[in-house]
N, C-alpha and C positions, 0 to 999 in steps of 0.2 A: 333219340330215335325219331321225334318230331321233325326234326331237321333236315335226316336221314328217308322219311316220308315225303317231303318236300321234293325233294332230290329225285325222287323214286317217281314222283306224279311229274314234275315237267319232262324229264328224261320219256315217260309214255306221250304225254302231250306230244311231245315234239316228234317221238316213232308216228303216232298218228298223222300229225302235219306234213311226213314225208308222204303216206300214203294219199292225202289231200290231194296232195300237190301232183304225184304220180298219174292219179285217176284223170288228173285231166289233160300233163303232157305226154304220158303214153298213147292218147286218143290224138293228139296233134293239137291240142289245144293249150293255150298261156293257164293257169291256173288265177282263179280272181285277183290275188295281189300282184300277181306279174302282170296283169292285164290294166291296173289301175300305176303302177310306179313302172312297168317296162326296163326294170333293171336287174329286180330280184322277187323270187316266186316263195310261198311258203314253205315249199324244200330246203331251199339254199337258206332260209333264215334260221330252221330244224337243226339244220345240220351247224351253223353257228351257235347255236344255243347248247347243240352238245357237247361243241370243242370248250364253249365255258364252263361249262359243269366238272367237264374232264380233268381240266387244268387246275380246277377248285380242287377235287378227290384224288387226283392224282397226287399232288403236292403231299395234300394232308398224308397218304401214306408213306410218302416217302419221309417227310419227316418223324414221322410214328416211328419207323423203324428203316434207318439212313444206312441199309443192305445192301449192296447189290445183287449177291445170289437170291435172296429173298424178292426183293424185288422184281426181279426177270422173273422169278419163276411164277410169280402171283399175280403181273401181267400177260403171261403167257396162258396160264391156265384159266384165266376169264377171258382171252379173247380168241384162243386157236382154238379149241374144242369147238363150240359151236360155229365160228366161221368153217372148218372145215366138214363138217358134216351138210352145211348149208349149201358150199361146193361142190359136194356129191351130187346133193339132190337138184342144183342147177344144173350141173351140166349131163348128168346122166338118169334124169327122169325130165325136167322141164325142158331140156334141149330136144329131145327126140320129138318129146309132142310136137315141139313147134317145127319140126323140117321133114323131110323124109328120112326115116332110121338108119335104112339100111345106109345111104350117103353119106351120114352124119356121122356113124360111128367110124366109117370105114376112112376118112380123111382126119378124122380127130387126132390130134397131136399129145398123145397123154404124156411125153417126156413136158411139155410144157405146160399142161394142167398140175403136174409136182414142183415148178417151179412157181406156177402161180402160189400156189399151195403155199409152202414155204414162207412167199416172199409178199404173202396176204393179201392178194394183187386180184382182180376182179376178172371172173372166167372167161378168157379168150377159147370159143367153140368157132366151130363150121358156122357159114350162114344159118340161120335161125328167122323165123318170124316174119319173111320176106315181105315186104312191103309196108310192114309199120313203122311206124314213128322210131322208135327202138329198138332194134333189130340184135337183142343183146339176152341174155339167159339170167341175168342180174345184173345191171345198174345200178344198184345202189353200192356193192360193196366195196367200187371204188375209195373211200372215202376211210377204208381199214387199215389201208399201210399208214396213211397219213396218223394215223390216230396213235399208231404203233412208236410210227417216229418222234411222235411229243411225247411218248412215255421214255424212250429214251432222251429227248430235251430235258425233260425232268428231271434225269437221275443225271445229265452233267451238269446242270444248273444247283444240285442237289451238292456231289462232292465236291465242285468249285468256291462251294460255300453261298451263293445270291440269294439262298433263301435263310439266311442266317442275315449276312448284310442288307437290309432292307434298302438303305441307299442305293444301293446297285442295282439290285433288283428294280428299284422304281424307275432309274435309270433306262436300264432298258427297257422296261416295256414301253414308256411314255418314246423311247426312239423309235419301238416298231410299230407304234400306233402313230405316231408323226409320218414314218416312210410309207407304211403300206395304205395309210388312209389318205394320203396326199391323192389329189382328182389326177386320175389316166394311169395310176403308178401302174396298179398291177390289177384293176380293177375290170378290165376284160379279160371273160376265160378264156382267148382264143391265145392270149399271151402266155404262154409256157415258160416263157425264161428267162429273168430279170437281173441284168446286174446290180450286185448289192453296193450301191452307195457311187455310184459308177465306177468300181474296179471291175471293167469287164472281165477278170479270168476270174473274178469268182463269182459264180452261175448258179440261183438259186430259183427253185420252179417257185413258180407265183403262187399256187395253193398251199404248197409247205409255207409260203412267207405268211399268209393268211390263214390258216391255221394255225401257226405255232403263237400268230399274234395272240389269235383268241383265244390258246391253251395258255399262254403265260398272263395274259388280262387277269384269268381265271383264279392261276396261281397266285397272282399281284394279292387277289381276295382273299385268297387262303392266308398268306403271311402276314397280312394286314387287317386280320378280320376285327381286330379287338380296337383298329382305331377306326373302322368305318362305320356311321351310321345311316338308318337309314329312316329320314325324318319326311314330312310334307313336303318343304322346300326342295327334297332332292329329286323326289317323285314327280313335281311339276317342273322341275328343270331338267330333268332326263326325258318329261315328255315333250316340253317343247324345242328340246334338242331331237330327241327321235324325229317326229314331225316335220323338223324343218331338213332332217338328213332326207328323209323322204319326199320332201318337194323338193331340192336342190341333190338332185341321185348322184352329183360326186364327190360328196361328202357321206354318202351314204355307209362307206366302212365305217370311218370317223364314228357316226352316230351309233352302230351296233356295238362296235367296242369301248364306247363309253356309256350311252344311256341303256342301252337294250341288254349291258350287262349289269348295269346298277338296279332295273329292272328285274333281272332274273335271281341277282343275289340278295336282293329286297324279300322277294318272294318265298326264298329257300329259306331266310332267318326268323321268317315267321313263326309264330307257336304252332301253329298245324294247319293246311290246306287239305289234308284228306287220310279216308283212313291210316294212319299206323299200324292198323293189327296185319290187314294182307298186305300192304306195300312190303313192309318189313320181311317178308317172307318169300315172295314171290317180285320176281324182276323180269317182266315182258319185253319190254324196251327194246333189247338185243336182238330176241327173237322178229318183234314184229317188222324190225327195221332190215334184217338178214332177206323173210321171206316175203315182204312185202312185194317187191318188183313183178319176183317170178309169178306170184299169184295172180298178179295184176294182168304180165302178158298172157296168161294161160288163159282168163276168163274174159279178154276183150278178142284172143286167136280164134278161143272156138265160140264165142257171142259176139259179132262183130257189129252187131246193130245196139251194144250196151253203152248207155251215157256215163260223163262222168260223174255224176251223183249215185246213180244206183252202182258202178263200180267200187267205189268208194268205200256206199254199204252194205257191199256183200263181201268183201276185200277185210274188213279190218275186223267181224266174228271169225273168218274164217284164217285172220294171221296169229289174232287172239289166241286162236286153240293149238296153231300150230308153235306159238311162243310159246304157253303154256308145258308142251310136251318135250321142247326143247331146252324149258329149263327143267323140269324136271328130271329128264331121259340124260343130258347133258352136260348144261352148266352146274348144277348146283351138285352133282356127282365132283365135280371137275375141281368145283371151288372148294371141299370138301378135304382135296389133295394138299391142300397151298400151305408150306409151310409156316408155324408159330411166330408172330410176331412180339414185340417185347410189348408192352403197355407203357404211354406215355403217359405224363401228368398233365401235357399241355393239350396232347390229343386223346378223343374217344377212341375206344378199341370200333372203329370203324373197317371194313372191308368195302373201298370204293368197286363201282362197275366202270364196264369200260362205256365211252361216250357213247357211243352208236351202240350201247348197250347202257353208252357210256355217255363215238356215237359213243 
């Protein structure tokens, strides 16, 4: 459960860090770390740190119990309930504030808000917001299908056997940390679509290449947890490999999927960074990370003279409570649903979260 705490407190950290980071490029501004490395802001590091969490819990369940109906059904039920109630309230309370109603509703395309739905895909609305930085009803929940998609990586990685073959497994990861960390591969986001290994017919979006990296880095940790340690030497050498990925920014994937995860899974192995008794019980994470955006445009639309410090702290009590209600009103109802799984001997009876909850 200790472990399980751990998990629970950077998974918030890193909810928080998106908000960070939001307060100050919703306002039009680079956020401090994006303003000092000009590559990558504490959002886009948040949201790396959850795909390695993901990839770690994700795994682990799937080996607990190597299902597939189980499986689907127990990702599904922690990550659609609350994404979809969050869509609700994006597009049909925070969209109207931000435009004129009557317009808004009257061109909204609901055949194609069910398929976002569906397809966990981040709310395409009518203009919104006109003239700000982000002109969008939520932002952040772009990052859901992807999260969706490594849980599916998981489970073919799962009945292909690579988390049994450790060989294999190490194999690849260390190939998709070689390709995607290579300087220029995929490392601008304006690059959408990358051929893999130069077979240009097969066409792979640059985020899923980057993401699945850092979901299966993650995994790598999970199947190999009982031969890594994590000693001084590796802490000073993960810091000044971090360090130098960050003064030399095209090495910078390189650096998060090796140090910045030997970092995170340092920290999760620990004996305890914070309480156990409420982490264990209550999981914000999801929540703060779902309504943070909206809350964000909502109180910079109608306070337009608000910094990004004091957005920040007024943003993350009030994401707080609205996570709070959401898991209690939603998820933990939902998780409640997920079918029995067997108990291993080599795993705790564990129920991972999703990344971006999860994220």
């Amino acid at each position: 459960m200790g472990h399980q705490a751990n998990f629970d407190a950077l998974r918030l950290l890193f909810a928080a860090l998106v908000i960070f980071a939001h307060s100050f490029n919703l306002l039009g501004f680079a956020d401090p770390l994006e303003s000092a490395v000009h590559r990558i802001g504490f959002g886009a590091l948040a949201v790396a740190g959850f795909f390695l969490i993901s990839g770690y819990l994700i795994t682990q369940s799937w080996i607990a119990d190597p299902s597939i109906g189980r499986f689907l059904a127990r990702r599904a039920l922690r990550i659609y309930p609350a994404f979809v109630v969050a869509s609700l309230v994006s597009v049909f309370i925070v969209g109207p504030l931000g435009s004129d109603p009557a317009r808004y509703f009257h061109t909204l395309d609901g055949r194609r808000f069910l398929v976002e739905l569906l397809t966990l895909r981040d709310p395409r609305t009518p203009p919104v917001f006109a003239g700000t930085a982000a002109p969008f009803v939520n932002g952040s929940m772009w990052t859901i299908s992807f999260e969706f998609r490594c849980y599916l990586l998981a489970m073919v990685c799962g009945l292909i056997g690579l988390f049994r073959w450790k060989p294999a497994l190490a194999v690849l990861v260390s190939t998709l940390v070689a390709f995607v960390g290579w300087p220029h591969a995929m490392i601008d986001p304006a690059v959408t679509q990358h051929a893999l290994f130069g077979i240009k017919a097969i066409r792979i979006s640059g985020n899923m290449m980057w993401f699945a990296s850092l979901f299966l880095v993650g995994a790598g940790y999970c199947v190999l947890r009982a031969h890594v340690r994590y000693r001084m030497a590796g802490w000073l050498l993960a810091a000044v490999l971090l360090y130098l990925s960050f003064l030399f920014s095209d090495f910078l994937r390189v650096g998060i999927l090796l140090a910045g995860s030997y970092f995170i899974f340092a920290i999760a192995s620990a004996r305890s960074i914070a309480p156990v008794g409420w982490l264990g019980k209550v999981d914000l994470s999801y929540g703060m990370y779902l309504y943070g955006f909206p809350v964000q445009k909502l109180l910079s639309w109608y306070l337009p003279g608000i910094g990004p410090w004091v957005l920040c702290s007024v943003t993350l009590p009030v994401c707080a409570l609205l996570a709070w209600l959401s898991w209690r009103l939603i998820e933990q109802p939902a998780l409640k649903l997920k079918p029995r799984k067997r108990r291993s001997a080599s795993f705790p009876e564990l129920e991972p979260h999703s990344t971006i909850s999860a994220q």
